[in-house]
N, CA, C and O atoms as a DFTB+ gen file, in Angstrom:
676 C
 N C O
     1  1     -20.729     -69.902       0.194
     2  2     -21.704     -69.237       1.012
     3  2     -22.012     -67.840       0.472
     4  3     -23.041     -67.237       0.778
     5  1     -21.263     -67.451      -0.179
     6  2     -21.544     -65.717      -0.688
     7  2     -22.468     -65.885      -1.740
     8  3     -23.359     -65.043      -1.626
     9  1     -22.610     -66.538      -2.608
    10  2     -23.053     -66.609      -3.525
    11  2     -24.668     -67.180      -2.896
    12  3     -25.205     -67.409      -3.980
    13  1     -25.484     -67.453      -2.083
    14  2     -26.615     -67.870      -1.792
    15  2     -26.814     -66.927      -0.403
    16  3     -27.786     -67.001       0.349
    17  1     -25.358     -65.790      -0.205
    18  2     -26.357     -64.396       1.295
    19  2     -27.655     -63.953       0.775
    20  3     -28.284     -63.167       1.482
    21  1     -28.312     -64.436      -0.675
    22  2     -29.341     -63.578      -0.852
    23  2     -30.512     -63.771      -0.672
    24  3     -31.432     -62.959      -0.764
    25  1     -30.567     -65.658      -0.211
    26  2     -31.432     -66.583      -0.349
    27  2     -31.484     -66.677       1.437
    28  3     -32.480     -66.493       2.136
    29  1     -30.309     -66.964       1.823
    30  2     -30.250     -67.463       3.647
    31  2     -29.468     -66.450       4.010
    32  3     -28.795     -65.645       3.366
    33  1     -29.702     -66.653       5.377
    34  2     -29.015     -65.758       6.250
    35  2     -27.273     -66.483       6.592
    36  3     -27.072     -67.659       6.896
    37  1     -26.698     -65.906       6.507
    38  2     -25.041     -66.414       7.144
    39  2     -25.201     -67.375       8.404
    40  3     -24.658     -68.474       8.523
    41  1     -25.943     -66.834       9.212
    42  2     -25.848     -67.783      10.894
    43  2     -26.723     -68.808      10.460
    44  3     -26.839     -69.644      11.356
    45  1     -27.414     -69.098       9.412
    46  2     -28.218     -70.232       8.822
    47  2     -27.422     -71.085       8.687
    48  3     -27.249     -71.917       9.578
    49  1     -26.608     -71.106       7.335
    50  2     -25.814     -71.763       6.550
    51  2     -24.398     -72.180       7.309
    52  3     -23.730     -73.182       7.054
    53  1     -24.141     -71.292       8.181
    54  2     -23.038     -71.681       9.517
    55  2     -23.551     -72.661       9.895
    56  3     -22.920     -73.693       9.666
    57  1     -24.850     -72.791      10.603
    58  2     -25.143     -73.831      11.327
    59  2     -25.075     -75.604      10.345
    60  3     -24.552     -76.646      10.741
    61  1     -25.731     -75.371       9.172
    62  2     -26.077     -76.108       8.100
    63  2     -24.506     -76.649       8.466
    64  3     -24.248     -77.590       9.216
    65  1     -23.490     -75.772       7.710
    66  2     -22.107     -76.359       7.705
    67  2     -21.400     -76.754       8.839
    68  3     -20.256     -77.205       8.898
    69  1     -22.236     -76.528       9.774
    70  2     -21.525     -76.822      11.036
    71  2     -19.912     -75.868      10.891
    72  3     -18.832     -76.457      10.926
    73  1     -20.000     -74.677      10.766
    74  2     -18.931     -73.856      10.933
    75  2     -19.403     -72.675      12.111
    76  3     -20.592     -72.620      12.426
    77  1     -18.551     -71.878      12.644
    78  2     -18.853     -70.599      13.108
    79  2     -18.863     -69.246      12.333
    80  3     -18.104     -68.990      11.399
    81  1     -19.693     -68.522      12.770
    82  2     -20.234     -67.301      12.264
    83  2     -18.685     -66.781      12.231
    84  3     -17.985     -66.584      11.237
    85  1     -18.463     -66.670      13.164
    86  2     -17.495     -65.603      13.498
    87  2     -16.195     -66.719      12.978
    88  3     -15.268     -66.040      13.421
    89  1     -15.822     -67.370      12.646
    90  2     -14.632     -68.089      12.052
    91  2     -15.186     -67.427      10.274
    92  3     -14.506     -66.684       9.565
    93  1     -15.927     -67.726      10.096
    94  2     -16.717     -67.375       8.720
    95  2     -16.150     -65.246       8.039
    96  3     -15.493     -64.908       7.055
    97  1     -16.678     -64.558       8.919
    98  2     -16.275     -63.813       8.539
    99  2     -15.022     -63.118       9.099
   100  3     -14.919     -61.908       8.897
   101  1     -14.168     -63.691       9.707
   102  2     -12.745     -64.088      10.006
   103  2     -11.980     -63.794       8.951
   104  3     -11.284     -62.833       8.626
   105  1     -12.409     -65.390       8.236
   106  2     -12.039     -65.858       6.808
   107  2     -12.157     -64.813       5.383
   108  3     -11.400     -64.834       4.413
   109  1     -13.539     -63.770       5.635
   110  2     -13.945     -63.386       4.575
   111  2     -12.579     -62.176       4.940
   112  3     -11.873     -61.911       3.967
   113  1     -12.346     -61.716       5.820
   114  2     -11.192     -60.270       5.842
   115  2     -10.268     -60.636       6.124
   116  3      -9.458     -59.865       6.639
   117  1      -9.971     -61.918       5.928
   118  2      -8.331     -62.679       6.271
   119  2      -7.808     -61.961       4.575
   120  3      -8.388     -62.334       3.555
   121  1      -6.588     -60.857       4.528
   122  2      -5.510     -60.857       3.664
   123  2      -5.353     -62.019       2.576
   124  3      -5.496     -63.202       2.882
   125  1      -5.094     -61.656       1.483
   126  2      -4.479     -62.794       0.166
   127  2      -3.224     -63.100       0.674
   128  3      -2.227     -62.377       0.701
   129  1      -3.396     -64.504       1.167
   130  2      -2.229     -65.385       1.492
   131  2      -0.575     -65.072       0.010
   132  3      -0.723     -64.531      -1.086
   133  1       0.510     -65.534       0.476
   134  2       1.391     -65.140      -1.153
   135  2       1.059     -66.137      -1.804
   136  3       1.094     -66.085      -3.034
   137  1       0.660     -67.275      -1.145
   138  2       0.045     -68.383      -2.557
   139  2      -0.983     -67.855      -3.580
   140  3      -0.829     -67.722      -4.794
   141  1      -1.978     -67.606      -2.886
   142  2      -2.922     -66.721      -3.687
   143  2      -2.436     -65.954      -4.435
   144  3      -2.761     -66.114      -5.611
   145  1      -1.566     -64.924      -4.151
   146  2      -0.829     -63.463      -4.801
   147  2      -0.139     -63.908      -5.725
   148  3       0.082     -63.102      -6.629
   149  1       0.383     -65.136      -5.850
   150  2       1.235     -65.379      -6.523
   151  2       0.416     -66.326      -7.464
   152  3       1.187     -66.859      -8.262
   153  1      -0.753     -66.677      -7.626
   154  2      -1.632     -67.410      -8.533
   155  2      -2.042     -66.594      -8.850
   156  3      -3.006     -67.123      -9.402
   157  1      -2.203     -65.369      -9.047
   158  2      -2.952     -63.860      -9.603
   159  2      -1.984     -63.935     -10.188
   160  3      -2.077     -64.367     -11.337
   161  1      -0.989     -63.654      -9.803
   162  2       0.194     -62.971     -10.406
   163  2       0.695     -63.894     -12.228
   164  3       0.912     -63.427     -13.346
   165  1       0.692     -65.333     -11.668
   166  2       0.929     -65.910     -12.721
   167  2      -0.670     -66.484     -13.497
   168  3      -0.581     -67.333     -14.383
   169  1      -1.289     -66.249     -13.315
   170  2      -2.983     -65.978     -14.031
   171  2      -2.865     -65.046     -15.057
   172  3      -3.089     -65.240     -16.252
   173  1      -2.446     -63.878     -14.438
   174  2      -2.520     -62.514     -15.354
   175  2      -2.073     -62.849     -16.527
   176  3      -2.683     -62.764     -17.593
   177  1      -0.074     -63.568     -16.185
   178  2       0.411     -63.474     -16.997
   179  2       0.686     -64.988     -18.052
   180  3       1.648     -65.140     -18.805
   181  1      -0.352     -65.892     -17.852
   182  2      -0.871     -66.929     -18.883
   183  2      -1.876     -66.399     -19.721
   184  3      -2.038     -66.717     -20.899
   185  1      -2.717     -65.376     -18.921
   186  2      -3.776     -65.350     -20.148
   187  2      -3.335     -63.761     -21.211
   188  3      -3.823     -63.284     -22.236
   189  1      -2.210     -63.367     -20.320
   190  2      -1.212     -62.408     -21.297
   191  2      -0.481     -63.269     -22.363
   192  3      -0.858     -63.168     -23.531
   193  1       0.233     -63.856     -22.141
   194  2       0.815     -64.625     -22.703
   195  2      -0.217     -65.693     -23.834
   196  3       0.261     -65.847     -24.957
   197  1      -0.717     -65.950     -23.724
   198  2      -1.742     -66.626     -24.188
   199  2      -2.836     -65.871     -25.440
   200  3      -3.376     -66.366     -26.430
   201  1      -2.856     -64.578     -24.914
   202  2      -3.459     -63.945     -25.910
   203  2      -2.348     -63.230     -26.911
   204  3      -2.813     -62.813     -27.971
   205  1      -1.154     -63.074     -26.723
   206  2      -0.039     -62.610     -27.223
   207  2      -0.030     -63.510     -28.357
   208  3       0.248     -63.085     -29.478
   209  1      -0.280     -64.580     -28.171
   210  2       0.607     -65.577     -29.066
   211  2      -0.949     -65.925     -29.795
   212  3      -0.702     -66.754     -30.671
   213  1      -1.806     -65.756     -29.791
   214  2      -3.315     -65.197     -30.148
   215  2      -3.748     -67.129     -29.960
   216  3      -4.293     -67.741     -30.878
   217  1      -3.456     -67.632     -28.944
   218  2      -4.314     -68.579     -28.482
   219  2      -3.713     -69.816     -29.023
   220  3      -4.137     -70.961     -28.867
   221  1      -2.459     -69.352     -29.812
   222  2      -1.889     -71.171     -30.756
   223  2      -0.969     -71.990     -29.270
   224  3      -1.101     -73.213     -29.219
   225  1       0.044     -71.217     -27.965
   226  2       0.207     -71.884     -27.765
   227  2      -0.342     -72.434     -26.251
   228  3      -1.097     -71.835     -25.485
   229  1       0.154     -73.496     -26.108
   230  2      -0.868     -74.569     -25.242
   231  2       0.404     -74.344     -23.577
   232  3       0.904     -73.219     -23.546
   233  1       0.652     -74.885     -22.901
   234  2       0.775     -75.427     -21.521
   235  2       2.407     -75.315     -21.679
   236  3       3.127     -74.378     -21.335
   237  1       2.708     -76.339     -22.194
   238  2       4.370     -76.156     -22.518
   239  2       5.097     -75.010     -22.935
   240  3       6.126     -74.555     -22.437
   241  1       4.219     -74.454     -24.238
   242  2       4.846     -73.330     -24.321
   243  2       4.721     -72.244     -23.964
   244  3       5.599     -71.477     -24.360
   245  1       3.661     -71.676     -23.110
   246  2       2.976     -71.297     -21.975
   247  2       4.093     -70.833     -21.037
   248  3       4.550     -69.692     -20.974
   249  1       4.584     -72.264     -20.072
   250  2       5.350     -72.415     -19.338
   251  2       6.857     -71.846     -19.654
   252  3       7.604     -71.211     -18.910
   253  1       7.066     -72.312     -21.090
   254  2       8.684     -72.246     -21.543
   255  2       8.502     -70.257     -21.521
   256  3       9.203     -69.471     -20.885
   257  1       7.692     -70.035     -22.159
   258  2       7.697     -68.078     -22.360
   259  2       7.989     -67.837     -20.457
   260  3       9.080     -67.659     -19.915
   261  1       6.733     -67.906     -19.845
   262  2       7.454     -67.746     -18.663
   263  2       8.613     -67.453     -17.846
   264  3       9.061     -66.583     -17.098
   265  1       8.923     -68.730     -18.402
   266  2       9.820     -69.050     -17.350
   267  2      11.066     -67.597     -18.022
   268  3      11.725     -66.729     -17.449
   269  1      10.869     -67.994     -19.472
   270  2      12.070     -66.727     -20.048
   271  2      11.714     -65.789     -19.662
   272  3      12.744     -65.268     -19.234
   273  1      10.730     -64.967     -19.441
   274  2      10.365     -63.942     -19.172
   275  2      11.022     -63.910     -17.431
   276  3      11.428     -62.797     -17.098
   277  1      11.129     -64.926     -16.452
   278  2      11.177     -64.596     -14.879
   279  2       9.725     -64.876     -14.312
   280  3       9.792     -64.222     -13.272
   281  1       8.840     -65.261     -14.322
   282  2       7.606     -65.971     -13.628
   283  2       8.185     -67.533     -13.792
   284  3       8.249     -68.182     -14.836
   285  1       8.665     -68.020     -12.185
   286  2       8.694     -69.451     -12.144
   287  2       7.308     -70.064     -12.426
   288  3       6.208     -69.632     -12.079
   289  1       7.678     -71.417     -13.294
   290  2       6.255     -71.870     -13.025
   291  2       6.601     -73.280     -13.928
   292  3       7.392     -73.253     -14.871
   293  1       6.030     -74.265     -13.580
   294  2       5.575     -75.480     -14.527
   295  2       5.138     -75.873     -15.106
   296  3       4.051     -75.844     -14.530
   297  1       4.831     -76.676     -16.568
   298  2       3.932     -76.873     -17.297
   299  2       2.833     -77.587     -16.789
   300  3       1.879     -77.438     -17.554
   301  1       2.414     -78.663     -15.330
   302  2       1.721     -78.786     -14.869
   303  2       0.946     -77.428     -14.046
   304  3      -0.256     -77.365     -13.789
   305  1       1.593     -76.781     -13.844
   306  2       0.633     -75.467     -13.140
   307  2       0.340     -74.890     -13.734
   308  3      -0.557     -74.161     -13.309
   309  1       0.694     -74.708     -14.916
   310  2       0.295     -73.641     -16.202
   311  2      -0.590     -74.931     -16.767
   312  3      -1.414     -74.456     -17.549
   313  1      -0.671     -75.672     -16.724
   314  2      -1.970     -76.999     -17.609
   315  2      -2.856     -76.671     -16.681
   316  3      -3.794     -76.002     -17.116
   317  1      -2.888     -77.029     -15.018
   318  2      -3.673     -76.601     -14.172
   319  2      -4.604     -75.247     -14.710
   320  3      -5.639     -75.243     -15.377
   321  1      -3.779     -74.067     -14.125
   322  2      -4.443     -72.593     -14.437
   323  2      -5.541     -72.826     -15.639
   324  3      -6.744     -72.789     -15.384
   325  1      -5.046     -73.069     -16.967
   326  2      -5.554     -73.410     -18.236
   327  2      -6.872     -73.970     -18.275
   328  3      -7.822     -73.514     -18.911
   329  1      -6.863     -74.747     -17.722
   330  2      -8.011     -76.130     -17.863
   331  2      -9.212     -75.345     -16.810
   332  3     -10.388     -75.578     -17.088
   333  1      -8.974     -74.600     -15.842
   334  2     -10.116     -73.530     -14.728
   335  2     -10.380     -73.039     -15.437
   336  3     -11.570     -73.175     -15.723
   337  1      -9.551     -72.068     -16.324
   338  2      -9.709     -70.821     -17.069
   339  2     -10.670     -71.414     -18.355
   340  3     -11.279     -70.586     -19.033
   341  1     -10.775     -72.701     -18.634
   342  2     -11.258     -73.204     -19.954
   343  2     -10.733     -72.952     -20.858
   344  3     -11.367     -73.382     -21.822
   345  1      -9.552     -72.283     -21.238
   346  2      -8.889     -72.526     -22.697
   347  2      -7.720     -73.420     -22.878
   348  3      -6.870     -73.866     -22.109
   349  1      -8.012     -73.565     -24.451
   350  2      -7.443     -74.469     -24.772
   351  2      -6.373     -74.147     -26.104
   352  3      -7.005     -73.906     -27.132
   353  1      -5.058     -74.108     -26.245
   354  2      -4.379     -74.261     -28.026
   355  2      -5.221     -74.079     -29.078
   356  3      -6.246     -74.760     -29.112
   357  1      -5.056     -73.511     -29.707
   358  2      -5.768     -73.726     -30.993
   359  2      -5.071     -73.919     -32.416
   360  3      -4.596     -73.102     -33.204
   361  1      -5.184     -75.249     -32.445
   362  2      -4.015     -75.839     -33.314
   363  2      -5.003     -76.215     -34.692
   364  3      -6.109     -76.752     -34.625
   365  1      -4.377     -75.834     -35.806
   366  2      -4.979     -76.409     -36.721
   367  2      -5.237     -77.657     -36.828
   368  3      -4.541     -78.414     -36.151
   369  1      -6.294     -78.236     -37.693
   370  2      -6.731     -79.655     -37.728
   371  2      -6.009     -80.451     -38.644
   372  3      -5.357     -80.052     -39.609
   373  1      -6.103     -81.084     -38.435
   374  2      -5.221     -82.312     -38.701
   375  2      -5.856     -82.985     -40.205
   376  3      -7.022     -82.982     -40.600
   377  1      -4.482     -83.614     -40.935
   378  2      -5.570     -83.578     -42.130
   379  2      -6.228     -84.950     -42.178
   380  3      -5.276     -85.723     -42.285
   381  1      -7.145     -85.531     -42.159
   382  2      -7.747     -86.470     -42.445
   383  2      -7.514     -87.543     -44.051
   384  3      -7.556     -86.845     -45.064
   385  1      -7.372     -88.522     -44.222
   386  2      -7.332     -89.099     -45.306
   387  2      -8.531     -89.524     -45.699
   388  3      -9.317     -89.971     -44.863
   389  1      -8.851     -89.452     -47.017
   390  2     -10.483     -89.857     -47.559
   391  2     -10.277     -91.458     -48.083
   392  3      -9.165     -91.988     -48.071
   393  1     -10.979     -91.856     -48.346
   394  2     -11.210     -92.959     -48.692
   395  2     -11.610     -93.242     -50.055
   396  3     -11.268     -94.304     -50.575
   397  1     -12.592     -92.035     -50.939
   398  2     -12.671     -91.833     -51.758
   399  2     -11.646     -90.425     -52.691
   400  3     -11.916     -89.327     -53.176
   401  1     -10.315     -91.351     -52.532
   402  2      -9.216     -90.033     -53.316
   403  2      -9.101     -90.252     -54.494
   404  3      -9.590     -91.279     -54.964
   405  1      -8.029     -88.817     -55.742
   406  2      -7.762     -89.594     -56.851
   407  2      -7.318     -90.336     -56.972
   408  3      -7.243     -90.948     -58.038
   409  1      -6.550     -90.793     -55.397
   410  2      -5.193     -91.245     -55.907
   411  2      -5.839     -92.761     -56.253
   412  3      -5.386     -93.473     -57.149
   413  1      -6.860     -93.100     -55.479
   414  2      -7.309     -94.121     -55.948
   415  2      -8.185     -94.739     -56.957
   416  3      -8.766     -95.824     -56.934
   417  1      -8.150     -93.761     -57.898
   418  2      -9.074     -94.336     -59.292
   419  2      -7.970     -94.960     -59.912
   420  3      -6.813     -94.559     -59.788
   421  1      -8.301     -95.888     -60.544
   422  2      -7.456     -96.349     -61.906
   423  2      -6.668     -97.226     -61.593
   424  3      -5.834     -97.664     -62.385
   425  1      -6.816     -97.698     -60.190
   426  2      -5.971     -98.448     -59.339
   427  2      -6.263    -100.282     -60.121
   428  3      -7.358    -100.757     -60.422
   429  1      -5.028    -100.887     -60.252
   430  2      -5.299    -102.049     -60.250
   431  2      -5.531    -103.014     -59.061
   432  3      -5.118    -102.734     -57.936
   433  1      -6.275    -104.283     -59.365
   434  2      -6.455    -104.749     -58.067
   435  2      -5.219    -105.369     -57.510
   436  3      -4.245    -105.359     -58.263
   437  1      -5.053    -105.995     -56.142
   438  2      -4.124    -106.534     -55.524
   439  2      -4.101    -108.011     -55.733
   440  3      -4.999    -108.754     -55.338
   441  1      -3.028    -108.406     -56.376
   442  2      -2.677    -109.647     -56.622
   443  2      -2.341    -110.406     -56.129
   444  3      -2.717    -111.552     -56.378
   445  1      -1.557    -110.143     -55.290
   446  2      -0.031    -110.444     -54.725
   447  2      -0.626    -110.323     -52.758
   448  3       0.225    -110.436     -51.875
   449  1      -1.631    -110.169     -52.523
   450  2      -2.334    -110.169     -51.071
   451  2      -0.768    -110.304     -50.087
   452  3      -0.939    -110.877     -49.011
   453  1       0.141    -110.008     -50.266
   454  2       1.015    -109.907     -49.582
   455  2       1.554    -110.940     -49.531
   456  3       2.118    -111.133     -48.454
   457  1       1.668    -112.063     -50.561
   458  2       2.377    -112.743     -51.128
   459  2       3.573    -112.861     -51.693
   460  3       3.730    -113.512     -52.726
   461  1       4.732    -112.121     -50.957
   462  2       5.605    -111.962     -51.544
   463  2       6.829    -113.014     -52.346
   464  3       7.315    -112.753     -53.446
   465  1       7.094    -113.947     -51.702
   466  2       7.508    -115.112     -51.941
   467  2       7.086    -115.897     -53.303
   468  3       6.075    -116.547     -53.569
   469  1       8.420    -115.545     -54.176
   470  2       8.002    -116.251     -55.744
   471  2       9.078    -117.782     -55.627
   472  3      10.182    -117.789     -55.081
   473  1       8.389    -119.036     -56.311
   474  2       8.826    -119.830     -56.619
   475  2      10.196    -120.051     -57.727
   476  3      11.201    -120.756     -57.629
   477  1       9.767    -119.201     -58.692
   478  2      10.928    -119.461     -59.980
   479  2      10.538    -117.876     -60.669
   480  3       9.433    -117.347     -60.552
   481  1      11.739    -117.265     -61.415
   482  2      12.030    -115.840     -61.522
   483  2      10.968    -115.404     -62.599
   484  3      10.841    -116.250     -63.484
   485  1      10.225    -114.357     -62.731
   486  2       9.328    -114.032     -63.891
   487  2       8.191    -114.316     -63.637
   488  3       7.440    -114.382     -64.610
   489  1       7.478    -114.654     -61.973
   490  2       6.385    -115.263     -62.195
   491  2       5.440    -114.053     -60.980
   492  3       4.254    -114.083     -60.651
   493  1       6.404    -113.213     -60.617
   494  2       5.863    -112.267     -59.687
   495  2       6.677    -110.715     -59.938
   496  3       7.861    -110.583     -59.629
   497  1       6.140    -109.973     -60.332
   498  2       6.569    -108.548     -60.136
   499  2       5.791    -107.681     -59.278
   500  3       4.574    -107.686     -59.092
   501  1       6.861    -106.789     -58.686
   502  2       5.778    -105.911     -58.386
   503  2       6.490    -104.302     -58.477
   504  3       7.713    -104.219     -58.579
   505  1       5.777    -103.261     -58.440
   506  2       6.628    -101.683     -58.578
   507  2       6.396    -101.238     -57.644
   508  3       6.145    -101.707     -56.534
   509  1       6.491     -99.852     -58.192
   510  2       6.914     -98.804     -57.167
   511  2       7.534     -97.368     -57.741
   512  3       8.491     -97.294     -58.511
   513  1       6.749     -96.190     -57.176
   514  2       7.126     -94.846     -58.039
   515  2       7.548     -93.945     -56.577
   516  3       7.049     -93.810     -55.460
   517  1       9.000     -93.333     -57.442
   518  2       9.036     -92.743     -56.133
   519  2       9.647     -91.476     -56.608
   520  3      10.212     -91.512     -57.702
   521  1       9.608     -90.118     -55.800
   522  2      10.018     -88.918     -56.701
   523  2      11.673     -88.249     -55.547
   524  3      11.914     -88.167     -54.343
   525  1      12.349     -87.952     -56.736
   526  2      13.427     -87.564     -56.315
   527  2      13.790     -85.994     -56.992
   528  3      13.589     -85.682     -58.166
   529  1      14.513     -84.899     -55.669
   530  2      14.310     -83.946     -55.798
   531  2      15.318     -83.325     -56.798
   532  3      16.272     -83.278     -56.021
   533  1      15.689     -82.936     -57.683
   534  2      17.122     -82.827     -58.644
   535  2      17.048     -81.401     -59.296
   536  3      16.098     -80.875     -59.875
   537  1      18.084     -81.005     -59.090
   538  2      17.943     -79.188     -59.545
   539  2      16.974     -78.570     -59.606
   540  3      16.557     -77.957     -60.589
   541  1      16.643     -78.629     -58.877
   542  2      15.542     -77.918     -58.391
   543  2      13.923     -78.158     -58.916
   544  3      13.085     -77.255     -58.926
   545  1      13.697     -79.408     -59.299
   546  2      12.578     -79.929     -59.346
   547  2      12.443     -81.383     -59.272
   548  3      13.388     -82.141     -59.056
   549  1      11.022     -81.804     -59.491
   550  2      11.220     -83.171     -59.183
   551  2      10.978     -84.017     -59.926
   552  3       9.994     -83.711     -60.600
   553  1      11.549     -85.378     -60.275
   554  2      11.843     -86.368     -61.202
   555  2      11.398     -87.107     -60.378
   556  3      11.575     -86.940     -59.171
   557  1      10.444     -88.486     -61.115
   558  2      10.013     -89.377     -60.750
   559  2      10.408     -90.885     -61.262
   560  3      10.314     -91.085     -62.473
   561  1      10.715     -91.641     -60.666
   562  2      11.238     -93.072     -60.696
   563  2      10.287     -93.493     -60.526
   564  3       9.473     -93.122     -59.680
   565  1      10.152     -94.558     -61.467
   566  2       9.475     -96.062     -61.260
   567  2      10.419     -97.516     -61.760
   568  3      11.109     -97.764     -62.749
   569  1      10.115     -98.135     -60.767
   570  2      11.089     -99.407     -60.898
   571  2      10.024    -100.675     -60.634
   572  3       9.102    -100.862     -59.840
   573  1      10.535    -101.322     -61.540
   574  2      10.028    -103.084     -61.305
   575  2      10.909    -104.156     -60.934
   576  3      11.993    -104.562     -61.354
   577  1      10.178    -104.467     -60.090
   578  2      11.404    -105.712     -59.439
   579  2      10.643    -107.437     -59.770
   580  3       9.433    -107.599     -59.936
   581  1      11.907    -108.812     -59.814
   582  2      11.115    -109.380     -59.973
   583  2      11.155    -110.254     -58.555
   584  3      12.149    -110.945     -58.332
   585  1      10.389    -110.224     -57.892
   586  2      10.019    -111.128     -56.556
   587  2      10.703    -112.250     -56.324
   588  3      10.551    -112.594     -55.152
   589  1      11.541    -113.124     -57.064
   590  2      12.015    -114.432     -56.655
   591  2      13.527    -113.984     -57.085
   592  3      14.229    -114.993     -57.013
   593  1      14.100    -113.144     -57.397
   594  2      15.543    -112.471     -57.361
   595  2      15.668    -111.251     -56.770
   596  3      16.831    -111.008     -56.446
   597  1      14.785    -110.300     -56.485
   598  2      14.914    -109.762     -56.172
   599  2      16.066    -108.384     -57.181
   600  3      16.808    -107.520     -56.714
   601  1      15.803    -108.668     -58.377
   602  2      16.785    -107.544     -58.549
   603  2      15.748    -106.724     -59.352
   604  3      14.670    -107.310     -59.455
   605  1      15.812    -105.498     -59.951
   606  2      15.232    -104.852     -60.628
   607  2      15.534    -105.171     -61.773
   608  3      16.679    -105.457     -62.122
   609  1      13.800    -105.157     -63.043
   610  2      14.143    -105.347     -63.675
   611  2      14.241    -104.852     -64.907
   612  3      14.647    -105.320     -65.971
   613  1      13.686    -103.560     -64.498
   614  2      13.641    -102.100     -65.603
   615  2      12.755    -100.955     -64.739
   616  3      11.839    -101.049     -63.922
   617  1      13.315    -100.100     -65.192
   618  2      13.136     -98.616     -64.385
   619  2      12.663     -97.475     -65.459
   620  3      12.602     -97.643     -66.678
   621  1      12.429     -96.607     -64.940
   622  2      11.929     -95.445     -65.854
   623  2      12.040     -94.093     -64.485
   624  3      11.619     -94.022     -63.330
   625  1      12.984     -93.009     -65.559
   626  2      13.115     -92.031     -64.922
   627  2      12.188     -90.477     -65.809
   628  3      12.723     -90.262     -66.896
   629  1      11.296     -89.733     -65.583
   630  2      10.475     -88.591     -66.121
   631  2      10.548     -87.443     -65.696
   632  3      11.499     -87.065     -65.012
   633  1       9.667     -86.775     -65.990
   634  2       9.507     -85.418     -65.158
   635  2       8.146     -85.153     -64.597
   636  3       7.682     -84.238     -63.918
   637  1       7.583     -86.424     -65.182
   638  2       6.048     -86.217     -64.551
   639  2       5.242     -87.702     -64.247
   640  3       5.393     -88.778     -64.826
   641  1       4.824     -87.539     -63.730
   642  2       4.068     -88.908     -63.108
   643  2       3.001     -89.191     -64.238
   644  3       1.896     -88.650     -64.195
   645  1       3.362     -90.051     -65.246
   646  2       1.905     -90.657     -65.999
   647  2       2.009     -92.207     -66.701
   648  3       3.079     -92.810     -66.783
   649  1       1.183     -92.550     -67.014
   650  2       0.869     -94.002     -67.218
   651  2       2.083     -94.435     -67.843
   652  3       2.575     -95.505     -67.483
   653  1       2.817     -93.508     -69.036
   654  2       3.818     -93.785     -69.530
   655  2       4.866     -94.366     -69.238
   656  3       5.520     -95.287     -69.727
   657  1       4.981     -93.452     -68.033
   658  2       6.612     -93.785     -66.730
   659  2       6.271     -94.962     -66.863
   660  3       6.729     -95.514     -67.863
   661  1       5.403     -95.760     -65.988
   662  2       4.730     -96.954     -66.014
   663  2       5.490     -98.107     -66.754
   664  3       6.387     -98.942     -66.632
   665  1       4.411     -97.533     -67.719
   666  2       4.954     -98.799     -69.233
   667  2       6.415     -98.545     -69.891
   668  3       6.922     -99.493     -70.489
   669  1       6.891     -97.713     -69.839
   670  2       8.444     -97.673     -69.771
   671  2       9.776     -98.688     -69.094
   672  3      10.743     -99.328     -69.507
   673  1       9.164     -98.379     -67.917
   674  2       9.777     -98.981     -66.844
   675  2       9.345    -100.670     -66.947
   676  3       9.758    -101.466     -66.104
């Protein structure tokens, strides 16, 4: 109703609402209840908190500062407050995978459609490169296995990932 005294009169919009005038501005000089006082109180100190931490954290951690600090409060009432107020975390984005990467040039096609199951030994291989961390840098493995024994059947250990490892192994 305050927001349209400029348009109608109060004993208008009473009637409209079927309220009383005098219950109406009752209401308007009725004291901040402590619920209220105490939703100021913890308002202030979310969007303190909130700008402190320059907007990265969200509801939970919101709540967890709080609570250390001595303002009881919940991560649902602090999600509440948040979501009125319109802000939101601001978390970096997430990385997306392309479809067109390097990793995929040079790729051979798929043979083996998830065919794993070999009849007689030598008639299915398949690899695999994997990097392991060793004094302080990293070495890369590639191993071939053969599908119907299952054991490996030559490996190659480098210092760098190239076609070589590969044909080594």
């Amino acid at each position: 109703m305050d927001q349209f005294r400029q348009s109608y009169t109060v004993r208008l919009m009473c009637r409209v609402l079927e309220v009383s005038a005098s219950g109406y501005y009752r209401w308007r000089q009725r004291p901040a209840s402590l619920r209220e006082k105490r939703r100021a109180v913890t308002e202030a100190a979310i969007m303190e908190t909130y700008a402190s931490f320059k907007a990265r954290y969200g509801a939970p951690r919101i709540a967890q500062e709080l609570s250390a600090t001595g303002v009881p409060c919940s991560v649902n009432y602090v999600a509440g407050i948040m979501r009125e107020k319109a802000i939101r975390a601001r978390n970096g984005k997430a990385f997306k995978y392309s479809r067109t990467s390097e990793a995929m040039t040079n790729v051979a096609d798929n043979l083996l459609w998830r065919q794993f199951a070999a009849s007689a030994p030598n008639l299915k291989w398949t690899t695999d490169i994997t990097y392991i961390w060793v004094n302080g840098r990293w070495l890369y493995l590639a191993t071939v296995m053969d599908l119907y024994s299952r054991h490996i059947v030559g490996w190659s250990l480098d210092m760098s990932m190239t076609e070589q490892l590969i044909t080594d192994a």
